[in-house]
N, C-alpha and C positions, 0 to 999 in steps of 0.2 A: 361320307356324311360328316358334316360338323361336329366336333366334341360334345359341344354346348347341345348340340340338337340331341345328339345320341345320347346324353344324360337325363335330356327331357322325357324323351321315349320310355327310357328308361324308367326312371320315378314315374311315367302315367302306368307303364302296365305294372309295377308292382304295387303304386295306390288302387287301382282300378282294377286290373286286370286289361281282357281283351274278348268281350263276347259282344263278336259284329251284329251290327244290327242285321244285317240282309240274312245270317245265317239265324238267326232267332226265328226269324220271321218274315220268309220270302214272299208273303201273301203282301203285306204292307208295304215291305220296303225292298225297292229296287235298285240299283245300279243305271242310271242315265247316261252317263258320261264319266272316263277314268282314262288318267294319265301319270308321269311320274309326282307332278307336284299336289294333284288334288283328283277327288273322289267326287264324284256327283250323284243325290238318291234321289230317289224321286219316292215319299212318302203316302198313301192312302189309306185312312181310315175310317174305315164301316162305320157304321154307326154301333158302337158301343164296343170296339175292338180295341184288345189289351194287348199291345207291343211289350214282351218282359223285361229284363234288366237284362240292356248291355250299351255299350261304353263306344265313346265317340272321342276322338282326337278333336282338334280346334275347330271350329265350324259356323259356319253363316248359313241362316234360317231365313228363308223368304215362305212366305204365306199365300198361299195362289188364292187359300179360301178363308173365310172364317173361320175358327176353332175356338172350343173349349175342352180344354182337357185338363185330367190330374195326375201328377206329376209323385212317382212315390222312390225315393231314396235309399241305397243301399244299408244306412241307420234307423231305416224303421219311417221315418218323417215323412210327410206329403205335402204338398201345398197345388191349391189350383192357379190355373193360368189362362187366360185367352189372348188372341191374337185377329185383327182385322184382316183384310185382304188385303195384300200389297206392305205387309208392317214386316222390317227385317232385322235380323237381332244379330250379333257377335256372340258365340258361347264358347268361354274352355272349357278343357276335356273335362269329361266327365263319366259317369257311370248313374243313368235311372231307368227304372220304365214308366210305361205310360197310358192312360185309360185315355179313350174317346166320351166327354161327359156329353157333349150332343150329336148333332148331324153330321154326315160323312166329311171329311175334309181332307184337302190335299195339301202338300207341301214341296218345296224343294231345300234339299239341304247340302251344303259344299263341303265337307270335307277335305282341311287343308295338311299334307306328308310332312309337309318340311320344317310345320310351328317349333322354334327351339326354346321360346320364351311366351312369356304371359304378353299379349296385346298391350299395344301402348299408345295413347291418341297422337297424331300427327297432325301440327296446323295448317291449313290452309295453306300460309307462306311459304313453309318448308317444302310442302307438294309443289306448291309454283314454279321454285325457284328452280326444284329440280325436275320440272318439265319444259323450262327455261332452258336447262344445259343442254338437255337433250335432243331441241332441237323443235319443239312445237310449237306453232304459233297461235293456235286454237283449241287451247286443253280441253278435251272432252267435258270437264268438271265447270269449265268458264261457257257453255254452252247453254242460254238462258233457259231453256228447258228441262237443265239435267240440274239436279239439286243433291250436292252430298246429305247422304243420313249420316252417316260413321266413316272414317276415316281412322286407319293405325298402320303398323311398318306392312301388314303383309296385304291390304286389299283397302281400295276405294270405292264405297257402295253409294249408288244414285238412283235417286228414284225420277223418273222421266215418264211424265203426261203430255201428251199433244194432242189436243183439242180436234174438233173435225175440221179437215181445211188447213190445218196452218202448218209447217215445215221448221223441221230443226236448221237452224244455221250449221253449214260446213263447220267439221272438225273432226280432231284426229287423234285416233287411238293406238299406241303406240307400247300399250302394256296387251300380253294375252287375256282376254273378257271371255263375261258370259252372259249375253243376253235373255233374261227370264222373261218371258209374257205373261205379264199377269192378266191381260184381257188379249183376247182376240183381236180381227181386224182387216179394212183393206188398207195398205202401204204402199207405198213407193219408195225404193232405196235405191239412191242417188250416187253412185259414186263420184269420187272428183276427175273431170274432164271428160265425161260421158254423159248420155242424154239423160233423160226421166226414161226408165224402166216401165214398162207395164205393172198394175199394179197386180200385187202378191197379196193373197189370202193367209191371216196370221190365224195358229189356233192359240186358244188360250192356252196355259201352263206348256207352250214351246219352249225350248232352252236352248238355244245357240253357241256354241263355243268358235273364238278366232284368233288364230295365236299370231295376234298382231306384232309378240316383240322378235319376230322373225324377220317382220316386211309388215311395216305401219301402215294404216291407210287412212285416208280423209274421205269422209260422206254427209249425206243429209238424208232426212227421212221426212215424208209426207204423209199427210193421215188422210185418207181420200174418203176414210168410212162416213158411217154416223153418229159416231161415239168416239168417248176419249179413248187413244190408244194408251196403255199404260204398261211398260216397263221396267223391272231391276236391270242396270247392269252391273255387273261387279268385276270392276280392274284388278286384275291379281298382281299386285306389287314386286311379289316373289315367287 
């Protein structure tokens, strides 16, 4: 591990501590997906379910549902929060718990191993340039349909709605992703130089992992359903 990184670890568990969230509170929070660079949970909660104090290394928050909840602080302090379906946040480490103020809601949250520093925004140009190098000619992010929210050194998050009927333009991913469904769906996924696939039944809050920076690939996708198909993906940079 990097010095830099190991210092960071370091000062989070002696500000923080380290009380997992899945070990607090197996009922709420699960384990989706896990590998060396990131943690993947998959959050649920009841209605009026209190997840207690414990702490999270660097993290992106997608919203499968609506929530309100409050938010209470290892100093005593609280504040409320709500969040729409489909709204995705960047958060560093931290240590709180958390109340369910209304209806049950679900979440997905990314947990990322390797954060050695605090987030820092990355422009557009800079991402280009260096998908440019690399070799792409149709950066997933230049794909009319896919719309950066946030962008910084360690992940590029987009939100992607495709209407009933209409198809993303070929393009290609070439960082390992993770595809979150925030709505269900029927689909078509297109790879390049192969036919249209029969179409595939999506469910809602599916999560998909592809660890494109092995062996990149170029596709499209079609929405055959009757509703918007809607989307996070999140390109993990690092």
């Amino acid at each position: 591990m990097h010095p830099a990184s190991s210092l960071f670890l370091i000062l989070f568990s002696l500000l923080f501590g380290r009380q997992d969230a899945v070990t607090v509170n197996s009922k709420i929070v699960s384990v989706e997906y896990e590998n060396d660079s990131i943690r993947v949970l998959r959050v649920k909660f009841a209605t009026h379910d209190r997840l207690e104090m414990h702490s999270h290394p660097s993290l992106v928050v997608v919203a499968l549902t609506p929530n309100s909840r409050r938010i209470f602080m290892p100093d005593g302090t609280q504040r409320d929060a709500q969040a729409k379906s489909g709204e995705v946040s960047w958060r560093e480490p931290g240590t709180h718990a958390v109340e369910n103020l209304g209806d049950a809601f679900e979440n997905i949250e990314i947990e990322f191993k390797r954060v050695s520093a605090p987030a820092v925004p990355v422009s557009p140009t800079e991402a280009a340039a260096k998908q440019s190098v690399a070799g792409v000619t149709i950066p997933v992010e230049q794909e009319p349909h896919h719309h950066v929210l946030f962008r910084n050194q360690y992940v590029c998050v987009l939100d992607v709605q495709i209407p009933p009927g209409e198809s993303l333009l070929f393009h290609r991913h070439s960082y390992d992703n993770l595809s979150i469904r925030v709505s269900g769906g029927l689909i078509q996924n297109q790879m390049e130089g192969s036919d249209w696939p029969a179409p595939t039944e999506v469910k809602p809050g599916a999560v998909v992992f592809a660890e494109a920076s092995k062996k990149s690939y170029t596709h499209r996708v079609k929405n055959v359903g009757t509703s918007v198909y809607h989307v996070v993906d999140v390109e993990l940079l690092k």
